[in-house]
KEDO-502557 format. One record per atom (N, C-alpha, C): atom name; residue number from 0; x, y, z; residue in three letters. Coordinates in steps of 0.1 Angstrom, whole numbers, always signed. Example, Ala and Ser with C-alpha at 12.3 -4.5 7.8 and 13.67 -1.06 7.14 Angstrom:
<nodes>
lolo,ronu,px,py,pz,loro
N,0,+132,-57,+78,ala;
CA,0,+123,-45,+78,ala;
C,0,+132,-33,+78,ala;
N,1,+128,-22,+71,ser;
CA,1,+137,-11,+71,ser;
C,1,+129,+0,+79,ser;
</nodes>
This chain:
<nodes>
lolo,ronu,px,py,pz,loro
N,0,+35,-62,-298,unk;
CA,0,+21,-61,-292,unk;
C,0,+19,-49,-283,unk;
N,1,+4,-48,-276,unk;
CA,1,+3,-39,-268,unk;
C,1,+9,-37,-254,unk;
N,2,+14,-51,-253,unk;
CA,2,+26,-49,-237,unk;
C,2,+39,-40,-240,unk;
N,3,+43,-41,-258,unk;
CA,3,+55,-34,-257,unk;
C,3,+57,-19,-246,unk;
N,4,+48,-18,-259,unk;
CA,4,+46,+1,-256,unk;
C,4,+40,+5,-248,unk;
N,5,+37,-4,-236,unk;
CA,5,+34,+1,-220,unk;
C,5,+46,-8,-208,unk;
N,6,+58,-13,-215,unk;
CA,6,+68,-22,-208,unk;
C,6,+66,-9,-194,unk;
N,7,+71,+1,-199,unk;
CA,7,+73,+9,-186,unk;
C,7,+69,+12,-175,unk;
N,8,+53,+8,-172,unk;
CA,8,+50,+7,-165,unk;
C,8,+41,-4,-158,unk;
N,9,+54,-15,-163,unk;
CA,9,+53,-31,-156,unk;
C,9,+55,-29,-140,unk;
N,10,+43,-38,-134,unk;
CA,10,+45,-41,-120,unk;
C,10,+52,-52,-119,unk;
N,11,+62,-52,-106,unk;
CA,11,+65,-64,-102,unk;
C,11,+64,-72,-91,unk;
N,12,+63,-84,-85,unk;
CA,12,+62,-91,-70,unk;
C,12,+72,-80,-63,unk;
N,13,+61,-79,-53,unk;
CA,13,+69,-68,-39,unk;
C,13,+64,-54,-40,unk;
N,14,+62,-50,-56,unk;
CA,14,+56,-37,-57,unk;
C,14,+42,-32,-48,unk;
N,15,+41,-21,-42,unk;
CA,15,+33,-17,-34,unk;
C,15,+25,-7,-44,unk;
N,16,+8,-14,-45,unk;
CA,16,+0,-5,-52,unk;
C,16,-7,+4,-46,unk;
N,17,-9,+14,-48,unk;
CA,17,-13,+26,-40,unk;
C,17,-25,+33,-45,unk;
N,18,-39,+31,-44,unk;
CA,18,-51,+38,-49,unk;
C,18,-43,+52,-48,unk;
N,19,-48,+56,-62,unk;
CA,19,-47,+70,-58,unk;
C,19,-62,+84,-54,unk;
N,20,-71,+78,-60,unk;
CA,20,-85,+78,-49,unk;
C,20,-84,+81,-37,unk;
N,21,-88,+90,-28,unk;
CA,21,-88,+90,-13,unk;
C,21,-107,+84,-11,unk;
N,22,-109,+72,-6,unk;
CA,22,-123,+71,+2,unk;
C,22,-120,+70,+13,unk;
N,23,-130,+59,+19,unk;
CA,23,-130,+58,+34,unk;
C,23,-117,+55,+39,unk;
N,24,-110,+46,+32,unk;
CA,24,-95,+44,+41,unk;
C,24,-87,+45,+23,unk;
N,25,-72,+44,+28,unk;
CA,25,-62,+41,+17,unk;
C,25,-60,+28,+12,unk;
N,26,-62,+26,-1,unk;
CA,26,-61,+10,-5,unk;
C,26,-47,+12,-12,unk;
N,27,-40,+0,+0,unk;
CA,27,-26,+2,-12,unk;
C,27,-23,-16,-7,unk;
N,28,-24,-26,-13,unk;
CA,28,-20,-40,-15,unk;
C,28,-2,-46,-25,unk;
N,29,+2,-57,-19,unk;
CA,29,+13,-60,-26,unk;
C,29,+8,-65,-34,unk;
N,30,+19,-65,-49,unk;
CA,30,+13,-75,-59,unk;
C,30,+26,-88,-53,unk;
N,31,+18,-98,-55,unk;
CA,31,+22,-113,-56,unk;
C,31,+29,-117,-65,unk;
N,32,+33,-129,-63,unk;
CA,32,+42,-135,-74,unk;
C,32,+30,-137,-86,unk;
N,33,+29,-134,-100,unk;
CA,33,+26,-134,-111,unk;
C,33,+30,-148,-119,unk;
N,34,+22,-153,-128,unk;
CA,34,+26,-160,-143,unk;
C,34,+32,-149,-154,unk;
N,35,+28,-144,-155,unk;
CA,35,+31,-132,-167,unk;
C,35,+34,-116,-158,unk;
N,36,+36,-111,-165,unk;
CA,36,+42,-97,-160,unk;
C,36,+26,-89,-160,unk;
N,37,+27,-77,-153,unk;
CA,37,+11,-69,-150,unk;
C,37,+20,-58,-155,unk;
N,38,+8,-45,-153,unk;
CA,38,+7,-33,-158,unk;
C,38,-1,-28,-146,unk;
N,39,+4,-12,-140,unk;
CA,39,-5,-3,-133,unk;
C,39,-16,+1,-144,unk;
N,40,-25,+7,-141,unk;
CA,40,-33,+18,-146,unk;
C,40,-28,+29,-139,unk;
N,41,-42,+38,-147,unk;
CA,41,-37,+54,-140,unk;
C,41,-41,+58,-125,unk;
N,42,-51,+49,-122,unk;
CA,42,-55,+53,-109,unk;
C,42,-50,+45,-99,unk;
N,43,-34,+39,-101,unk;
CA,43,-26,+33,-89,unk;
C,43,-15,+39,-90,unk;
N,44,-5,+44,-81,unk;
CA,44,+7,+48,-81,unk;
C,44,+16,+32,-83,unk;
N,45,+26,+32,-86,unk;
CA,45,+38,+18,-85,unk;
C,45,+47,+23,-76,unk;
N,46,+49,+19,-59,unk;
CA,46,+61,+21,-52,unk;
C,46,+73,+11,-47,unk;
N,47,+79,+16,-51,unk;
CA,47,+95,+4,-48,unk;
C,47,+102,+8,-45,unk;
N,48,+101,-1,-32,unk;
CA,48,+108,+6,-17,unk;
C,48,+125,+4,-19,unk;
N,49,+136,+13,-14,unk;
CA,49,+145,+6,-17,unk;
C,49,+147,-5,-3,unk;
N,50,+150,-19,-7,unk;
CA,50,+149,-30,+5,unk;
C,50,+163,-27,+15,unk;
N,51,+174,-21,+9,unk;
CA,51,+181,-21,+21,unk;
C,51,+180,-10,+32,unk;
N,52,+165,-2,+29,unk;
CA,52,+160,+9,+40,unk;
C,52,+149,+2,+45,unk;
N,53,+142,-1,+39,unk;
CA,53,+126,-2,+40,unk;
C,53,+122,-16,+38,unk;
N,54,+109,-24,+48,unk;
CA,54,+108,-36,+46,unk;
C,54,+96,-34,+37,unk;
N,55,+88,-38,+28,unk;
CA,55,+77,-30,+19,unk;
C,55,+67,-39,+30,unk;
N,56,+64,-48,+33,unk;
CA,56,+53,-50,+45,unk;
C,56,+48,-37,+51,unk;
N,57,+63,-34,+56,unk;
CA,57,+60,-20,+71,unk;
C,57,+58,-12,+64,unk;
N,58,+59,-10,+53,unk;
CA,58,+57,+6,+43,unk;
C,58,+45,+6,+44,unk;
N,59,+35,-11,+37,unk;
CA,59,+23,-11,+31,unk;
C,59,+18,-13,+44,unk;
N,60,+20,-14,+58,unk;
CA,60,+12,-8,+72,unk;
C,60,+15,+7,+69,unk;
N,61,+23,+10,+74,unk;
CA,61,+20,+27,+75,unk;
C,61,+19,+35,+64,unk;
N,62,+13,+32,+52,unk;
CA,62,+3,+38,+38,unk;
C,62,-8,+36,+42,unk;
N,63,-11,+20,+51,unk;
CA,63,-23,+18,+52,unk;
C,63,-33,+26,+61,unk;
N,64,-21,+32,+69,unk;
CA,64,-31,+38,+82,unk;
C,64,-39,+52,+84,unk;
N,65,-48,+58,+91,unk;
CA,65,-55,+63,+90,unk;
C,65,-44,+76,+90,unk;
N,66,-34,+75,+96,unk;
CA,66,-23,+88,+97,unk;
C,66,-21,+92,+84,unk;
N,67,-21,+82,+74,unk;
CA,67,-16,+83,+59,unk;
C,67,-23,+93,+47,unk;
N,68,-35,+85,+55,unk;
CA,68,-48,+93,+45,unk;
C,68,-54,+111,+50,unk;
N,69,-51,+111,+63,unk;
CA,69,-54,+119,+72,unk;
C,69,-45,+133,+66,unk;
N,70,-31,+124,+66,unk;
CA,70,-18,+136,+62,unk;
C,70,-23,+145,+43,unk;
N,71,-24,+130,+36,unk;
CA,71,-31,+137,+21,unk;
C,71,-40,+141,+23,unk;
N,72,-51,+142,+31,unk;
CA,72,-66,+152,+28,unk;
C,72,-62,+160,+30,unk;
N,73,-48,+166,+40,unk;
CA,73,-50,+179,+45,unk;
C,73,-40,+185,+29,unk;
N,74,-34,+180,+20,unk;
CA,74,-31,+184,+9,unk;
C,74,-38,+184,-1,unk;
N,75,-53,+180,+2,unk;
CA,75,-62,+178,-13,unk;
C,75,-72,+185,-12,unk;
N,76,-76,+198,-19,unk;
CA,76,-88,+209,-13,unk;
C,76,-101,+209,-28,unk;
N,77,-109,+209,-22,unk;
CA,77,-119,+216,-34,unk;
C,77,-125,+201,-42,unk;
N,78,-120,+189,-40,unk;
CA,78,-121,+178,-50,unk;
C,78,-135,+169,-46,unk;
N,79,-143,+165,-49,unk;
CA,79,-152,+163,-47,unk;
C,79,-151,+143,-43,unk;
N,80,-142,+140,-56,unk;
CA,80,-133,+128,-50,unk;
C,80,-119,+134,-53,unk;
N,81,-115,+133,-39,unk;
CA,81,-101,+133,-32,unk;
C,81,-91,+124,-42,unk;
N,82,-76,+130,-52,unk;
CA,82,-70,+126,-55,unk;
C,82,-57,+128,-55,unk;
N,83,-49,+116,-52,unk;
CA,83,-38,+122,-46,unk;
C,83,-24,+124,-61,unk;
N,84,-15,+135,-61,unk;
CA,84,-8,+133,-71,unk;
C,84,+5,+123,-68,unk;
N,85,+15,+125,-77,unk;
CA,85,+21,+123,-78,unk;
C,85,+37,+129,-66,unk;
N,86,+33,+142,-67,unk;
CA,86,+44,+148,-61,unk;
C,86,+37,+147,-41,unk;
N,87,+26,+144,-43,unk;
CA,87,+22,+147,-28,unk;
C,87,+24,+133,-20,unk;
N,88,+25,+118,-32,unk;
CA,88,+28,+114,-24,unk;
C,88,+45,+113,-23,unk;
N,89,+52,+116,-31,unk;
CA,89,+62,+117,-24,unk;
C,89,+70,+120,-16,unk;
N,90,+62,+135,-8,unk;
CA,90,+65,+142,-5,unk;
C,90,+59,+138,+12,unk;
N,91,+49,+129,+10,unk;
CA,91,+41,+123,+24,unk;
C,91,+49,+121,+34,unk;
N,92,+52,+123,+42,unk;
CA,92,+64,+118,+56,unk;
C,92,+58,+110,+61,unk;
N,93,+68,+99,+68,unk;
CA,93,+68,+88,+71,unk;
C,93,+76,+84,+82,unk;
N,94,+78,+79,+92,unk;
CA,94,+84,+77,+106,unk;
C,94,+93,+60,+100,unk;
N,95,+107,+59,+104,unk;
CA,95,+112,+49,+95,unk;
C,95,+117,+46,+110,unk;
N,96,+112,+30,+110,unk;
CA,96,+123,+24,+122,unk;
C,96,+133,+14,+121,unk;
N,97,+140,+14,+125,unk;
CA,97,+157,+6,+122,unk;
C,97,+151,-8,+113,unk;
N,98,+159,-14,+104,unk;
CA,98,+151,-22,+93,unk;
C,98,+150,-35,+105,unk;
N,99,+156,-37,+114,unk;
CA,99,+155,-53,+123,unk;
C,99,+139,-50,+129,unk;
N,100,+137,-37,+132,unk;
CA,100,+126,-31,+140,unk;
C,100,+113,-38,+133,unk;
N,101,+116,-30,+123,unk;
CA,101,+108,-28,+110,unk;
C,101,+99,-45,+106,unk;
N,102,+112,-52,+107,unk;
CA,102,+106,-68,+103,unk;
C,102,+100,-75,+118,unk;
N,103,+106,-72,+127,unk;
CA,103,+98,-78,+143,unk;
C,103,+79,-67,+144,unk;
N,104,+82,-55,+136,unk;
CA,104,+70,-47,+132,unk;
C,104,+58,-55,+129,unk;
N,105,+63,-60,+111,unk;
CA,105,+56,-69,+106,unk;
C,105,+48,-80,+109,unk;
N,106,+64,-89,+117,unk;
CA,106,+58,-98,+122,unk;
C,106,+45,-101,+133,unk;
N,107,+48,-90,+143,unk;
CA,107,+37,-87,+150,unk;
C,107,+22,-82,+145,unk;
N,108,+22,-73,+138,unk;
CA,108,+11,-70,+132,unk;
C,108,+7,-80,+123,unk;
N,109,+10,-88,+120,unk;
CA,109,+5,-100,+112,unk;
C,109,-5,-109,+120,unk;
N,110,+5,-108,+133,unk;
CA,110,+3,-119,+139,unk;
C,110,-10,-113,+149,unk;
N,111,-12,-103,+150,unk;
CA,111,-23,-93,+151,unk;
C,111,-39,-91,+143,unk;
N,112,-31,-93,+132,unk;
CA,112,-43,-90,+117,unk;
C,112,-49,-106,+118,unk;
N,113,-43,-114,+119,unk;
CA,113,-49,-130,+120,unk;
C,113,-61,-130,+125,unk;
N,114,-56,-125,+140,unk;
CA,114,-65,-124,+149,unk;
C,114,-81,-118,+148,unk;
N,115,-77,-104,+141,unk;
CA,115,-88,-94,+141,unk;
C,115,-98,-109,+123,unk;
N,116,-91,-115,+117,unk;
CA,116,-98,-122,+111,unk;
C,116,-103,-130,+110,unk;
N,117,-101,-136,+124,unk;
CA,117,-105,-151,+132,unk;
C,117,-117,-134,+137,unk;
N,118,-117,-127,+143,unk;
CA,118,-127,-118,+152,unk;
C,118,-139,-118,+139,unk;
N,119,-129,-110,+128,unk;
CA,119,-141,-110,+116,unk;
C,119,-151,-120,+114,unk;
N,120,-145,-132,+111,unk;
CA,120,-156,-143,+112,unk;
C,120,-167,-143,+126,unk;
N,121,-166,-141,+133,unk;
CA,121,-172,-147,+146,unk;
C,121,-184,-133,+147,unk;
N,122,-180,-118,+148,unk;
CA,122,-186,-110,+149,unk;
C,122,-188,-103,+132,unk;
N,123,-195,-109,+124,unk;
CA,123,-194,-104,+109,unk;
C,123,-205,-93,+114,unk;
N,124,-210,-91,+122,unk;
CA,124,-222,-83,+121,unk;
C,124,-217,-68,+124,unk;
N,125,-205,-66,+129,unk;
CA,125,-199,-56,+139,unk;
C,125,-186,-49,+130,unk;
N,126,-186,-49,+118,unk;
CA,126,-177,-44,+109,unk;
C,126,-171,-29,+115,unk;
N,127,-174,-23,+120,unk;
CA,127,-166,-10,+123,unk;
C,127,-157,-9,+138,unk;
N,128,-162,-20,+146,unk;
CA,128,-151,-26,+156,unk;
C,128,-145,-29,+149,unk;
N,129,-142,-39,+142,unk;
CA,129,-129,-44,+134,unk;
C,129,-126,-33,+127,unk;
N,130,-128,-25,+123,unk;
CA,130,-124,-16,+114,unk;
C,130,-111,-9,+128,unk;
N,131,-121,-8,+134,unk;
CA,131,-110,+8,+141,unk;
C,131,-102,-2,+153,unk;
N,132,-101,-13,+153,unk;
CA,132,-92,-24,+161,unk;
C,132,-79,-21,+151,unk;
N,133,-84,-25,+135,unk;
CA,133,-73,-28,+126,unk;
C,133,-64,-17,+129,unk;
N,134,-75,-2,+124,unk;
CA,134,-64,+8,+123,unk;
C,134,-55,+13,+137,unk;
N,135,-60,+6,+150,unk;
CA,135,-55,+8,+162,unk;
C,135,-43,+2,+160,unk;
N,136,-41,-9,+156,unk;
CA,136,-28,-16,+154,unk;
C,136,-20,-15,+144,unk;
N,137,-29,-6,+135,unk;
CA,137,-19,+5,+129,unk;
C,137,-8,+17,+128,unk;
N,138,-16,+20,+140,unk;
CA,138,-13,+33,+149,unk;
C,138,-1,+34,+152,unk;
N,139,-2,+21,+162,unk;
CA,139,+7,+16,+176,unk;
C,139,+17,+14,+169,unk;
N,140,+21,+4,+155,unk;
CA,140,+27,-4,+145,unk;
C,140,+39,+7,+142,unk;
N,141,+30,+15,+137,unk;
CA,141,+36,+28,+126,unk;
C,141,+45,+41,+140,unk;
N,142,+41,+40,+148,unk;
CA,142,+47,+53,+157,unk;
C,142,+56,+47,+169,unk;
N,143,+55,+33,+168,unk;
CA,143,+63,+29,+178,unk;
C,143,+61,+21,+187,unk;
N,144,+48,+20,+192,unk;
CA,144,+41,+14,+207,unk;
C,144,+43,+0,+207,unk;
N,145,+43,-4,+191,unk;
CA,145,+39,-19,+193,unk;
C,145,+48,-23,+202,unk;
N,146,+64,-20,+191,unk;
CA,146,+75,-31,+195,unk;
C,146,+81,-20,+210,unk;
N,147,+80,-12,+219,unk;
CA,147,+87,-6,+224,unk;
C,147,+95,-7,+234,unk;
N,148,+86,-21,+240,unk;
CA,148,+95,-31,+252,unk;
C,148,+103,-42,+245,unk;
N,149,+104,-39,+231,unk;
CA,149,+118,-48,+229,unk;
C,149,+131,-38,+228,unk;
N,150,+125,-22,+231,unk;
CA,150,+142,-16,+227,unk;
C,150,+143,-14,+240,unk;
N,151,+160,-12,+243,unk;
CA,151,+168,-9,+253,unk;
C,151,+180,+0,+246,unk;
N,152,+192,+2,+261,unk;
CA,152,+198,+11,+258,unk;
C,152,+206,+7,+246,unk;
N,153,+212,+15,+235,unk;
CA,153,+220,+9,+229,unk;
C,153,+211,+2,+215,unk;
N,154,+197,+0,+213,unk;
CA,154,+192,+2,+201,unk;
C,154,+190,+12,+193,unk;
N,155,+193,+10,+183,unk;
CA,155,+193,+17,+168,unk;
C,155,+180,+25,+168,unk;
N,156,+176,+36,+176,unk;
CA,156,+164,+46,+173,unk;
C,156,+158,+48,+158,unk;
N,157,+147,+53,+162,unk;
CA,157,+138,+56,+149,unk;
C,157,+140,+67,+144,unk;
N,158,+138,+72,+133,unk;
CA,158,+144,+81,+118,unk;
C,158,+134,+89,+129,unk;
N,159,+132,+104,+124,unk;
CA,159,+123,+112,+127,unk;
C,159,+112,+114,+116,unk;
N,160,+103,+122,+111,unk;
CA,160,+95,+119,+100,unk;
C,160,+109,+123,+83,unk;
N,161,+105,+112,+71,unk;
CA,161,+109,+114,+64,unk;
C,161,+100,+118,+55,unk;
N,162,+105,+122,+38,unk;
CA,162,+98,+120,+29,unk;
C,162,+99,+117,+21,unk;
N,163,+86,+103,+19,unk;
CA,163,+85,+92,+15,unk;
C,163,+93,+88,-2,unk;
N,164,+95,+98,-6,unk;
CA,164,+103,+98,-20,unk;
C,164,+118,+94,-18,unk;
N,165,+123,+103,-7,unk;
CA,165,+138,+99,-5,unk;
C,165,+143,+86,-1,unk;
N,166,+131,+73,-2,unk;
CA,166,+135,+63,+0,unk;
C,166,+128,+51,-12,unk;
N,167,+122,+58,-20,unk;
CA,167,+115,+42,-33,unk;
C,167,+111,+57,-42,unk;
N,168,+109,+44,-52,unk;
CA,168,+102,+54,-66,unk;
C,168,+89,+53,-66,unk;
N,169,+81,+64,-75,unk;
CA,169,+69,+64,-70,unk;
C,169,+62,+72,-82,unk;
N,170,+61,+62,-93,unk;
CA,170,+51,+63,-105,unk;
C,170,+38,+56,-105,unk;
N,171,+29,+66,-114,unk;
CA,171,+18,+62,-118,unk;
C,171,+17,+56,-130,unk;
N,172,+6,+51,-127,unk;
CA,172,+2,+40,-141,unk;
C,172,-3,+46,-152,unk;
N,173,-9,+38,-162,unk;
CA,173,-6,+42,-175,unk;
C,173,-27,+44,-182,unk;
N,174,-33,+54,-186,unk;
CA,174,-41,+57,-186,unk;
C,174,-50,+49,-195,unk;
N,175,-56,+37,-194,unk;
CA,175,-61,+30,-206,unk;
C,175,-75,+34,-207,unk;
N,176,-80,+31,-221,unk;
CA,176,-91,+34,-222,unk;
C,176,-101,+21,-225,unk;
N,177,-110,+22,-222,unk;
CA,177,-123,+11,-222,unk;
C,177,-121,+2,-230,unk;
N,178,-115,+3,-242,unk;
CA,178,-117,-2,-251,unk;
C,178,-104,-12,-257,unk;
N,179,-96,-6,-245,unk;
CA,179,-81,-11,-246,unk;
C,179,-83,-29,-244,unk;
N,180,-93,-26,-235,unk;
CA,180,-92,-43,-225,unk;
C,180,-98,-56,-232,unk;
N,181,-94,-67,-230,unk;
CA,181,-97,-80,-234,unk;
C,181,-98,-91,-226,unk;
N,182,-103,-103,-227,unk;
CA,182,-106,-112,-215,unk;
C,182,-93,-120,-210,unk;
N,183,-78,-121,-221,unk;
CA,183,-67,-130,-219,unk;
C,183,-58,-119,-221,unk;
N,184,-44,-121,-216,unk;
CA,184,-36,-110,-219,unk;
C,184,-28,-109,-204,unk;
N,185,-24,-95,-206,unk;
CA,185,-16,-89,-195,unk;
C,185,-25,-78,-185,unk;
N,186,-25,-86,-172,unk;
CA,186,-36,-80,-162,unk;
C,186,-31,-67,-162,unk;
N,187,-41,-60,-157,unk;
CA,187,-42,-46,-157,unk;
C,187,-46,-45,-137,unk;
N,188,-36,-40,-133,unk;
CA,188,-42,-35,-119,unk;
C,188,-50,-22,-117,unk;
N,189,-61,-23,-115,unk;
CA,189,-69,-8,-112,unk;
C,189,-73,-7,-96,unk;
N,190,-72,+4,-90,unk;
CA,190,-75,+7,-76,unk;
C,190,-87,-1,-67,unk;
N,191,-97,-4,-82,unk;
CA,191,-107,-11,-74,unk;
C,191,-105,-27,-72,unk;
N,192,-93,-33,-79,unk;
CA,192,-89,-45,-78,unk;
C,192,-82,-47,-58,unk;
N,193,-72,-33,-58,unk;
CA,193,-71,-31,-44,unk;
C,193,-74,-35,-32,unk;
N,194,-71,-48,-23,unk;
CA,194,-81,-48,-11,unk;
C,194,-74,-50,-1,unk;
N,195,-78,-52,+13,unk;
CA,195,-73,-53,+28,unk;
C,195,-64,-66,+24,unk;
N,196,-70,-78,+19,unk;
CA,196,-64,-87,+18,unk;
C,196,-53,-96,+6,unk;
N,197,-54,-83,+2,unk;
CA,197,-37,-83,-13,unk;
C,197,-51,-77,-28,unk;
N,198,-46,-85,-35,unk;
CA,198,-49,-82,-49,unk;
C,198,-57,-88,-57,unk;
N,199,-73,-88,-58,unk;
CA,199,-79,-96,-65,unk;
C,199,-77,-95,-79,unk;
N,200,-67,-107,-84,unk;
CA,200,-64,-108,-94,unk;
C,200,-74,-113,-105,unk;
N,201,-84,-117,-102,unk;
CA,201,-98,-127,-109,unk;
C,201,-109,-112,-113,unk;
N,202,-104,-105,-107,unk;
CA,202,-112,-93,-118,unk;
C,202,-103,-82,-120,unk;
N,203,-93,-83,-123,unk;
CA,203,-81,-75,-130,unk;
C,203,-89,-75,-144,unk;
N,204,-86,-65,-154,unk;
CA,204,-84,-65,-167,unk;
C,204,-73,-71,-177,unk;
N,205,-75,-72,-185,unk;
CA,205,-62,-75,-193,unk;
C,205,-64,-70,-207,unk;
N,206,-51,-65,-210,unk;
CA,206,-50,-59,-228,unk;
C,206,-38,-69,-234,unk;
N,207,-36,-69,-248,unk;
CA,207,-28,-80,-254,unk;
C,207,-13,-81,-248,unk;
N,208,-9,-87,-252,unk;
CA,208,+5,-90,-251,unk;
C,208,+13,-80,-266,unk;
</nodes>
């Protein structure tokens, strides 16, 4: 079928999808546990962090943050929509903190993001406070501030900037055409499926099996 001859570029649970689109912010969501196996398209990178460096939560906070998108525009010139390649994002540096760090990271900023969604409901009218709350606690997340009163002497310091290749792989998806798609099948992830709060799977595409 038509899953064979695109096996290669099967996503899996944990994989971090990455718009490759620059708009207002960077959309890059985990995919979830699945019934059947997915497929990137062309317009998502597939990154797979290696897990004995990198917790993929903390990766997909600091892809998410304004530092992220900020670092690629200054690599993307003349494009009318901003697109990121393949080699730039690998090449993207990234601040890596000791992996125990990394997961007390998560957990904080989760327990953070709850918050700003309990705020979302209450102030729906005020969308760009939450906006720049989120990426505040992105900021802090990604450079250090959050966790800083839990290190003392004798903790495992933070990497200096890396780049982001020398730690996960980082392919694009597979270029389908309109006519590829069908209503049952094997979901297709495209950038605009992408959101703040994981992966709307209910308007994914799908092509045969």
């Amino acid at each position: 079928g038509k899953y064979i001859t695109l096996k290669k570029h099967t996503v899996v649970e944990g994989d971090l999808l990455f718009g490759s689109f620059l708009d207002d912010a960077v959309r890059v969501s985990m995919l979830p546990a699945l019934d059947t196996p997915a497929i990137a398209k062309a317009d998502c990178f597939c990154i797979r962090p290696q897990r004995a460096l990198l917790v993929p939560r903390y990766l997909m906070f600091q892809l998410g943050a304004n530092r992220t998108k900020d670092a690629l525009l200054e690599e993307v010139h003349g494009a009318t929509r901003p697109r990121v390649t393949t080699r730039q994002l690998r090449q993207l540096e990234i601040l890596i903190a000791p992996l125990a760090e990394q997961k007390r990271i998560v957990t904080k900023v989760e327990e953070l993001l709850a918050r700003v969604n309990v705020a979302r409901e209450r102030l729906a009218r005020v969308p760009a406070i939450l906006k720049r709350f989120r990426q505040a606690v992105l900021a802090a997340a990604c450079e250090g501030r959050l966790t800083e009163e839990w290190r003392g002497p004798g903790t495992e310091p933070w990497s200096g900037e890396v780049s982001l290749g020398d730690f996960l792989s980082v392919r694009s998806g597979f270029a389908f055409a309109s006519k590829d798609f069908q209503s049952v099948g094997i979901p297709v992830v495209r950038q605009g499926d992408l959101a703040r709060s994981g992966i709307d799977l209910l308007r994914c595409k799908r092509v045969p099996e």
